[in-house]
C-alpha positions as CSV (number, residue, x, y, z in Angstrom):
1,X,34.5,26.8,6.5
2,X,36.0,23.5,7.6
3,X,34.4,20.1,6.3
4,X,32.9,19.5,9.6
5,X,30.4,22.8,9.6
6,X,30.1,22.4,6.0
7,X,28.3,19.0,7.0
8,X,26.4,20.4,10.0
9,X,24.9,23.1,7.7
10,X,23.9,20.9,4.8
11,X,22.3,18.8,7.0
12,X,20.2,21.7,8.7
13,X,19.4,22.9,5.6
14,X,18.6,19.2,4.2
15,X,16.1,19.0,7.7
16,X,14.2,22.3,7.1
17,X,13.8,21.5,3.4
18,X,12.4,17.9,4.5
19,X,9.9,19.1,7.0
20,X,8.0,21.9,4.2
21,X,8.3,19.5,1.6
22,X,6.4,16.5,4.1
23,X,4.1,19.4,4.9
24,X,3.2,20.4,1.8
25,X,3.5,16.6,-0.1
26,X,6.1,18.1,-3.0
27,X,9.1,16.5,-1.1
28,X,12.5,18.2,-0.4
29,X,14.2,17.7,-2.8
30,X,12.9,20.4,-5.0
31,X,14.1,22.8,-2.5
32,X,17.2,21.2,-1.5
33,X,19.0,21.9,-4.5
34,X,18.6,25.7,-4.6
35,X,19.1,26.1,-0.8
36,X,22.4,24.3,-1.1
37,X,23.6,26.4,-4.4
38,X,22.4,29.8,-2.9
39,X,22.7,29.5,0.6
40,X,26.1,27.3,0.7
41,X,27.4,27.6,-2.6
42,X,27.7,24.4,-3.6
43,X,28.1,23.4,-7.0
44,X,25.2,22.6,-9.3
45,X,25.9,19.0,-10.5
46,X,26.8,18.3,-7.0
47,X,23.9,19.7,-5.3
48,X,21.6,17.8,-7.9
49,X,23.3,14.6,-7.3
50,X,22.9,14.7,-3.4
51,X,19.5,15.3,-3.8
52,X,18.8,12.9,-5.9
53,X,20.1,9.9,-3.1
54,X,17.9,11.8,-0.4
55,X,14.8,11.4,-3.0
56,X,15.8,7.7,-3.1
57,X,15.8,7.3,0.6
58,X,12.7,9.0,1.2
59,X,10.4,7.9,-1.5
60,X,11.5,3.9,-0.9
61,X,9.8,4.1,3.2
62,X,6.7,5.8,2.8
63,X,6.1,3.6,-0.7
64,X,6.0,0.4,0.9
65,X,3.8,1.4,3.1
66,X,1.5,2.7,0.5
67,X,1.4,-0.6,-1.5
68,X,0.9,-2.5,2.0
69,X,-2.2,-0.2,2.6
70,X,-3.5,-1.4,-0.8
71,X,-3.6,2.5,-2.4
72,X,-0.7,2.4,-4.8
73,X,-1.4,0.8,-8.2
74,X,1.8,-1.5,-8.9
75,X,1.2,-2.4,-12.4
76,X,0.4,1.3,-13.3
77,X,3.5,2.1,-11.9
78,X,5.8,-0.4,-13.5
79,X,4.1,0.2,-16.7
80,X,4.5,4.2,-16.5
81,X,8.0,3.2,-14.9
82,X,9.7,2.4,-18.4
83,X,8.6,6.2,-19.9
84,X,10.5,8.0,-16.8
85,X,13.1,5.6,-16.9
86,X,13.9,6.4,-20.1
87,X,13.1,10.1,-19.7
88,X,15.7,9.9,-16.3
89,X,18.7,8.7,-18.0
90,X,18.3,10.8,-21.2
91,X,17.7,13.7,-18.8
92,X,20.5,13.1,-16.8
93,X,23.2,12.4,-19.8
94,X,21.6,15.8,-21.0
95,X,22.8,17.9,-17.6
96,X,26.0,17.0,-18.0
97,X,25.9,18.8,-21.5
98,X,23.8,21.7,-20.4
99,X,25.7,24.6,-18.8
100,X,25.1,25.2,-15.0
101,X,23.6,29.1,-15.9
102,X,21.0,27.5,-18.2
103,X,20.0,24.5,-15.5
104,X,19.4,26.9,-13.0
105,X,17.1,29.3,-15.5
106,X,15.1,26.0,-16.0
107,X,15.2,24.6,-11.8
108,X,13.8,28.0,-11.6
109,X,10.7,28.0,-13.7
110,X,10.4,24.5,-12.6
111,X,10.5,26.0,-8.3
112,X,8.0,28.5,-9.6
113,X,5.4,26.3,-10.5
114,X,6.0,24.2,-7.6
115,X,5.6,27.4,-6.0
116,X,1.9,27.7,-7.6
117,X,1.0,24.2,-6.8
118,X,1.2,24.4,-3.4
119,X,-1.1,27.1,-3.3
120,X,-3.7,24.8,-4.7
121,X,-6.2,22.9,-3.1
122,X,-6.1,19.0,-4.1
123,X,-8.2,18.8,-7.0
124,X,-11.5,16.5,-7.2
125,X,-11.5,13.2,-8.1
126,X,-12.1,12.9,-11.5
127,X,-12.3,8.9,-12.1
128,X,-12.2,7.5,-15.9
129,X,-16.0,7.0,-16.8
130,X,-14.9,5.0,-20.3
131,X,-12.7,1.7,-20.6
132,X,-9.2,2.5,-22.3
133,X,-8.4,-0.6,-24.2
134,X,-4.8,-0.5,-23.5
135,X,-6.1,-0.3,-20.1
136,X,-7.9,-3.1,-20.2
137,X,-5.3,-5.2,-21.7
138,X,-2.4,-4.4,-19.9
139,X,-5.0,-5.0,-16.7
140,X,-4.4,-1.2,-15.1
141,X,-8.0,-1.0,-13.9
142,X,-7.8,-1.1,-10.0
143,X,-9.1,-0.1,-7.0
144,X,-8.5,1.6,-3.7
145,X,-9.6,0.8,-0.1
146,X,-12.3,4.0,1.5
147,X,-14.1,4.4,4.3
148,X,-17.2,2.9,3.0
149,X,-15.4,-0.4,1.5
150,X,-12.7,-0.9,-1.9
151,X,-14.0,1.9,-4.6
152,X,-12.8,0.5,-8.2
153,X,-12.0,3.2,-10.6
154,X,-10.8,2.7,-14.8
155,X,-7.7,4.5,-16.3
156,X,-8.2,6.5,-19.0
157,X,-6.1,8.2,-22.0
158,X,-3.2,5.5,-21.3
159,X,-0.8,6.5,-24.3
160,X,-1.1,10.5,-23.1
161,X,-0.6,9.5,-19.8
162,X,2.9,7.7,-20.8
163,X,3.9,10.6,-22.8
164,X,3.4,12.6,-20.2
165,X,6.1,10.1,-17.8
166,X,8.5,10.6,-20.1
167,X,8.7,14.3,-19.9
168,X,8.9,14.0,-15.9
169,X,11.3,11.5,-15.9
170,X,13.6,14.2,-18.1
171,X,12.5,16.9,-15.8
172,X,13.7,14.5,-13.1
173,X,16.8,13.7,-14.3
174,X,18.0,16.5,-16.0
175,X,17.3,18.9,-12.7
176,X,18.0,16.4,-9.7
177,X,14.1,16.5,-8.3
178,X,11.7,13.7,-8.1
179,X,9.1,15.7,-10.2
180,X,6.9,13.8,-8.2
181,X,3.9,16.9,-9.1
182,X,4.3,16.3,-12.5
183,X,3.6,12.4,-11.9
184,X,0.7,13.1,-10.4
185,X,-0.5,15.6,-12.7
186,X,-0.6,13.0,-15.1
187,X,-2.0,9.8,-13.5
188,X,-4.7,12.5,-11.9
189,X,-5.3,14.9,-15.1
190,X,-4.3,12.9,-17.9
191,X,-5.6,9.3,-16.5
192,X,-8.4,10.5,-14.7
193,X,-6.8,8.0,-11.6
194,X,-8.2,8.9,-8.5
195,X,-5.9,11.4,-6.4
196,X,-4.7,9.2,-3.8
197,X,-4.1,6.4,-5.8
198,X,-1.8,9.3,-8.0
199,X,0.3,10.6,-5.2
200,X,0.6,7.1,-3.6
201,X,1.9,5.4,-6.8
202,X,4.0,8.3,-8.0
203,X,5.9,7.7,-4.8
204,X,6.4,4.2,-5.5
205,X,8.0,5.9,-8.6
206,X,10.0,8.5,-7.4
207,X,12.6,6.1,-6.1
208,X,13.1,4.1,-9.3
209,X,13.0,7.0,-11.8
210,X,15.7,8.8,-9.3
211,X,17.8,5.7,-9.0
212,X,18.2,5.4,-12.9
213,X,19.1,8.9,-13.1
214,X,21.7,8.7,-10.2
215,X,23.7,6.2,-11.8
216,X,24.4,8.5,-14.7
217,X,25.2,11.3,-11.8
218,X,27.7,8.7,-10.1
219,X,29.6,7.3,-13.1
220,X,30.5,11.3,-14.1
221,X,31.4,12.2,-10.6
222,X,28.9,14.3,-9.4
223,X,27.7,12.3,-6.3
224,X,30.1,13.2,-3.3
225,X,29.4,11.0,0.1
226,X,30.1,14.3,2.2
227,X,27.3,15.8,0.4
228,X,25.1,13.0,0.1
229,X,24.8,11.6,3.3
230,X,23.9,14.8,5.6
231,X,21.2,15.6,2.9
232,X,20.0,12.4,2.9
233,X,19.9,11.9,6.2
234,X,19.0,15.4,6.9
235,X,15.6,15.5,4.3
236,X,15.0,11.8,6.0
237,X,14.4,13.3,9.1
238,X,12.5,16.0,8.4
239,X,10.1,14.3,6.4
240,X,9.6,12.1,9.3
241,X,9.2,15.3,11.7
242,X,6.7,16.5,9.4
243,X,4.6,13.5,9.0
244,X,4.1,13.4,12.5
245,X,3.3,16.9,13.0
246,X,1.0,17.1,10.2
247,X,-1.8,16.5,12.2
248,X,-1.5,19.6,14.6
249,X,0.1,21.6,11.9
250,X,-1.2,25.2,10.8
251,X,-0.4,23.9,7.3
252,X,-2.4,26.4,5.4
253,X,0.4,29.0,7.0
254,X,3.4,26.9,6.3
255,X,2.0,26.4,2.8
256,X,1.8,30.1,2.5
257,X,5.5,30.0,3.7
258,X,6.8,27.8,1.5
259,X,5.5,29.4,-1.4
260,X,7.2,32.7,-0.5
261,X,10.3,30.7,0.0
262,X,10.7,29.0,-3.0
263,X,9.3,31.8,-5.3
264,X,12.2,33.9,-3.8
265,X,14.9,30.9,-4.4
266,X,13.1,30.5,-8.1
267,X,13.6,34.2,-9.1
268,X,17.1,34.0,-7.5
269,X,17.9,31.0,-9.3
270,X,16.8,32.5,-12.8
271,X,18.8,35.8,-11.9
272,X,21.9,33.9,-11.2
273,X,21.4,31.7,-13.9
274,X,20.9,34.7,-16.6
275,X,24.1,36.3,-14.9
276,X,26.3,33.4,-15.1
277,X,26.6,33.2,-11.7
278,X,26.1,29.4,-11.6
């Protein structure tokens, strides 16, 4: 395989895996990684680094955009910001320790709970009924426009919530993915943020957290333009595809289809990984 179909598949790849990911709001990159590993046997550090850019490109659009709309929470999101920061760069000096067999054991556990949350409805709003005083003084409080006029909502459990950014910022770096469903698992469970206020400003995050993370990937080597650019430019443009198709789309079936997809690249990501394949 010459450079030139090498590039042309990647970027195929990198489409398809931008278009489910749009479709079912986890993003590509958490199936970018194992698609490029199994399908075109790329190596694992590179794979990971590619995806990371693509992450970067995609999340910085559709995040200013959110914040012009008025849903994403800005000081939230710098304020969490510092804990997956952190967690980004200590996770990615980490993979470079880690061997590749025991990565993709973990990206595989991490694919199959991916796998289970897209099977799952979006959960009910469950806003903070009680004043945090860290919330109050670092001034989190917000509130989001609706239908019926802005709907104010109070952040809850503050310090749990950071924890909690810290360990998806890890997850982030150490495995290449925006962990953006662990971000909002947080602001939503933890925080008791209203869920589009969650997804919106874990978007805004995405970007930074993979940036910081990136920089470790570049300065060891493991970001390769070849690689890079189809997947960003491939996972760009599905993403778009999929956003404007979401309207018409069956998605209950093409959630039903990703799940089978990625539970079959999560098992086969453990095997290989617990074979020393990787």
């Amino acid at each position: 395989m010459n450079i030139f179909e090498l590039t042309a598949l990647v970027g195929l790849v990198s489409l398809a895996a931008g278009f489910l990911g749009a479709l079912t709001g986890l993003g590509g990159g958490v199936v970018i990684t194992p698609a490029m590993v199994l399908l075109l046997g790329i190596d694992l550090h590179y794979a990971m680094g590619a995806a990371l850019i693509s992450v970067i490109a995609t999340s910085s659009g559709a995040a200013a955009a959110y914040v012009r709309e008025g849903f994403s929470n800005i000081r939230i999101g710098m304020f969490l910001e510092i804990a997956t920061t952190l967690g980004a760069v200590s996770g990615a000096f980490a993979a470079a320790k880690i061997s590749p067999s025991i990565l993709g054991v973990l990206f595989g556990a991490v694919l199959l709970h991916s796998a289970w949350v897209s099977t799952r409805g979006r959960p009910a709003p469950r806003p903070g009924e009680t004043d945090d005083p860290l919330a109050v003084r670092l001034r989190l409080n917000g509130s989001f426009p609706t239908p019926e006029g802005l709907r104010s909502y109070k952040v809850s459990h503050v310090k749990t919530g950071f924890g909690m950014m810290f360990v998806a910022g890890a997850v982030s770096g150490l495995l290449g993915i925006g962990s953006g469903a662990l971000k909002v698992v947080a602001m939503d469970r933890a925080m008791r943020i209203p869920f589009k206020v969650s997804t919106t400003t874990s978007n805004f995050m995405i970007g930074v957290t993979a940036a910081a993370s990136a920089g470790v990937y570049l300065s060891r080597g493991y970001i390769d333009p070849g690689i890079a650019m189809p997947v960003m430019l491939g996972v760009l443009g599905g993403a778009l595809l999929g956003a404007k198709l979401l309207p018409r789309a069956p998605v209950r079936s093409l959630r039903m289809l990703f799940t089978i997809v990625v539970a079959v690249m999560a098992v086969e990501m453990i095997y290989q990984g617990a074979a020393g394949r990787l």
